[in-house]
N, C-alpha and C positions, 0 to 999 in steps of 0.2 A: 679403757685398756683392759684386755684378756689377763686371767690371772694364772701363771704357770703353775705347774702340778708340785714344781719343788717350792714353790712359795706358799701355797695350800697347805703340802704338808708340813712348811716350818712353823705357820701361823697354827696351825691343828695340834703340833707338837709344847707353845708357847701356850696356848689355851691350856691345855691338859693340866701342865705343869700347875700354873696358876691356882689348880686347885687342891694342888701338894703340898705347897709352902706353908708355913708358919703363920701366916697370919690369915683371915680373911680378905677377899677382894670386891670391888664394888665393880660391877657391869652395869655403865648405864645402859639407857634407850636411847636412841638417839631415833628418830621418827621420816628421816632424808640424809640426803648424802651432805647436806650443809652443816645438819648438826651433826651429825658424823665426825666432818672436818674441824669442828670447834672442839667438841668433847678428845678429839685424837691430839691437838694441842694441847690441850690443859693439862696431859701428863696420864691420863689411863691405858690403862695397860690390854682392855678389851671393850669392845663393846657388843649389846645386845640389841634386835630389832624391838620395837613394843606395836601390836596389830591396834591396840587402842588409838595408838599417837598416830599411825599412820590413817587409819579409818578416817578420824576426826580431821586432818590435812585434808586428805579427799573430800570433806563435807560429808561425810558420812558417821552415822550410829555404829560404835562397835555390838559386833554380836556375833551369832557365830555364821561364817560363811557370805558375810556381806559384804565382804572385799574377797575378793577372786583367789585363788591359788595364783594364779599366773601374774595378778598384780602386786600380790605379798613379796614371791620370788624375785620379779623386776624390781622392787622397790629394795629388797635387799641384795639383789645384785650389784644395785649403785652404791649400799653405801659400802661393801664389800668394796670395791674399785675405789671408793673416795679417801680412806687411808690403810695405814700400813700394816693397823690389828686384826688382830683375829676377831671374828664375828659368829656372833650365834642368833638363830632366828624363833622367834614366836610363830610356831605354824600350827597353833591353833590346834583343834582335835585329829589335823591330820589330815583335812580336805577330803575325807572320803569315809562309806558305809564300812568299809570293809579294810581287815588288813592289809589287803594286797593294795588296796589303793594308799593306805598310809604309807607302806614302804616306798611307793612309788613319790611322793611327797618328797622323803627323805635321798630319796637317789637324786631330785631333780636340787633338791636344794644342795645339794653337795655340787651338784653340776652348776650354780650360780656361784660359788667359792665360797660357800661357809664350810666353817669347820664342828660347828654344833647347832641343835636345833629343840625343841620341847614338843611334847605330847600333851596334850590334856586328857581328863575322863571325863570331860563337858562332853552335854549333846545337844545343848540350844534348844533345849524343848523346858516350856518352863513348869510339865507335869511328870518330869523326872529326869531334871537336871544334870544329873550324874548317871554315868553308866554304870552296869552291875560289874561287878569286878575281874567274874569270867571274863566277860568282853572288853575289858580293858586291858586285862592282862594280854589278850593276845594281839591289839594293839600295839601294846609297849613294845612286845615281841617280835612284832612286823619290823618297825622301825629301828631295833635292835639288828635283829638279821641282816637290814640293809644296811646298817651303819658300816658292818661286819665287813659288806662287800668291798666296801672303799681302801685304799692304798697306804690309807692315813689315819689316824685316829680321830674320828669324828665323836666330839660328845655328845649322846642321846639323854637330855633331861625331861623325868620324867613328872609329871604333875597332878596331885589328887585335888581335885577343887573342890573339896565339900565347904570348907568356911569360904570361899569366893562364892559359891551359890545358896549360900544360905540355908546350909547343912552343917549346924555346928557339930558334927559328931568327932572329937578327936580320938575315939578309938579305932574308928572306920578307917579314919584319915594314917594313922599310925601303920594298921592294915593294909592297905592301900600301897603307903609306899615300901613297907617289906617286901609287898607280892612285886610291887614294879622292880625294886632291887634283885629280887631273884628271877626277874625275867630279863635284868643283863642292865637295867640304866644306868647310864654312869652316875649321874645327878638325881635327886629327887627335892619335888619342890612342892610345896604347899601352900599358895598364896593366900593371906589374911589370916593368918592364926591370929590370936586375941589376944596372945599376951606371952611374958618371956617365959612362965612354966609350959606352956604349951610348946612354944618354940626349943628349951631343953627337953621335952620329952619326947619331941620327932628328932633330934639330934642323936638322943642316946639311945633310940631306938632301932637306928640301921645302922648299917658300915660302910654308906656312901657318902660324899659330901651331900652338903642340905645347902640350898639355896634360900632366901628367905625376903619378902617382899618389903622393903623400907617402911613407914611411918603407917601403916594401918591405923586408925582410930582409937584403938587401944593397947598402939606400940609404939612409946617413942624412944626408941632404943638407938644409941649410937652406935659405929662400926664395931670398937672396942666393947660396949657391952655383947656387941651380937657375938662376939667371937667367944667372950667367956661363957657364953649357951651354947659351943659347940659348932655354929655356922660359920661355912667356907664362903659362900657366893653371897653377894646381897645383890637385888635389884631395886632400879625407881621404879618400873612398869612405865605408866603413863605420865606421873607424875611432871616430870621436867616440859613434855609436850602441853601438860595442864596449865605449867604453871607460865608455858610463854602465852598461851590463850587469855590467861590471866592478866599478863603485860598488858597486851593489845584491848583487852575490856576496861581496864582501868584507865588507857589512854583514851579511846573513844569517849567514856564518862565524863573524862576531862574537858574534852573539845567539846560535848553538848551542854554539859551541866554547867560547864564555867566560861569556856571560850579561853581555855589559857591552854600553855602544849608545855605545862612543866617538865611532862613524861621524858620531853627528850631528853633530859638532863641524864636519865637511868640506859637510855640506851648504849650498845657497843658503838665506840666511834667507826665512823664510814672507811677510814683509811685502815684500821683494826680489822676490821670484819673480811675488806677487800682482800686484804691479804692472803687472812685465814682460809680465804676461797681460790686462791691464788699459789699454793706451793709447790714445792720443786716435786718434780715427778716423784708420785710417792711409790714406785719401785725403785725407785734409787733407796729410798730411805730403810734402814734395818728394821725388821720387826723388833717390836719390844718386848 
């Protein structure tokens, strides 16, 4: 089912909010319109695409540009259609050389019924990683300007990946997301910082909300600690798509190594799941 323009902009409007309130909020991933439908049961309030969870679905290596723009969009077009929240997408550096092609990114995914989306300053090249910041900046600012164009308020979040690419520079990264702040982002995001000082010093650093990626290696910080450092959004990324991969490896292990199917014991029951993939028309249902 098509999604009307007053429903876009109610879920665009719900999104926003979310990131005003009081406390922090969790945006999972959900990787398909299935899990979509499960995470939109369990009581959250948004959810977000992850390119990793869906790459890996496909049988593919996340990287940059190895799943298509056209397959990213479709695939969040369904889960957009699959419940009643608001959705924001992982679009990667933007699908394109140049800013005009980022903005064009941003119009088409607004035209699939998300209401937010991210930028990165990746460039999939692994002899300089990250982009110079001139050229990211006007990036951000492509995808800002389109945001602009829409009827609705779409959140543009924006993202310095220097500790995702194995650039630990956190004064860069601090840089980074001031310039992308004053080139209009509503969000700014730093996936993998190291640890909760670093995560307070990108918080106190700008005047947007901070998005912040869950359980990094050397972050195992809860919702409530994350909030007392100052962050509004948390993400899993890939994490929840890793960790059904994880199911399905440990079950197979099972069956060859022992010849037992204990696993099934941990599964969702069939008449459970059926459901969940089974409810009432979800425009009938109110955004949350």
């Amino acid at each position: 089912m098509s999604l009307s323009a007053a429903d876009q902009h109610q879920r665009a409007i719900v999104f926003r909010a979310l990131h005003e309130g009081p406390e922090p909020f969790v945006v999972p991933n959900p990787w398909d319109a299935g899990t979509a439908r499960v995470l939109a049961g369990l009581g959250f309030a948004a959810l977000a695409t992850t390119g990793a969870g869906l790459a890996h679905g496909l049988g593919l290596a996340d990287g940059a540009d190895l799943v298509s723009r056209d397959t990213v969009l479709e695939n969040a077009r369904k889960i957009v259609e699959a419940t009643p929240l608001p959705v924001s997408a992982d679009l990667e550096s933007g699908f394109g050389d140049t800013p005009e092609e980022v903005a064009e990114t941003f119009r088409r995914a607004a035209a699939a019924g998300l209401v937010g989306g991210s930028v990165e300053d990746s460039t999939g090249r692994a002899d300089s990683p990250v982009r110079p910041l001139e050229e990211a900046v006007e990036r951000v600012a492509a995808a800002v300007a389109a945001a602009r164009e829409f009827d609705f308020p779409f959140t543009v979040t924006a993202r310095a990946e220097n500790f995702f690419q194995g650039v630990p520079d956190l004064p860069d990264t601090i840089r980074r997301l001031q310039a992308y702040e004053a080139a209009g982002a509503d969000v700014l995001y730093a996936p993998a910082l190291p640890d909760a000082d670093a995560i307070r010093a990108v918080c106190s650093s700008v005047g947007r909300p901070v998005n912040v990626l869950m359980g990094s290696p050397a972050v195992q910080l809860s919702v409530a600690d994350l909030g007392e450092l100052g962050v509004r959004r948390i993400s899993v990324g890939s994490a929840m798509s890793r960790a059904a991969f994880g199911a399905v490896v440990r079950a197979a292990r099972e069956i060859r190594d022992h010849g037992t199917f204990g696993f099934g014991a941990d599964a969702l029951p069939y008449a459970e799941l059926n459901a969940t993939m089974s409810p009432a028309d979800p425009e009938s249902e109110p955004a949350q």
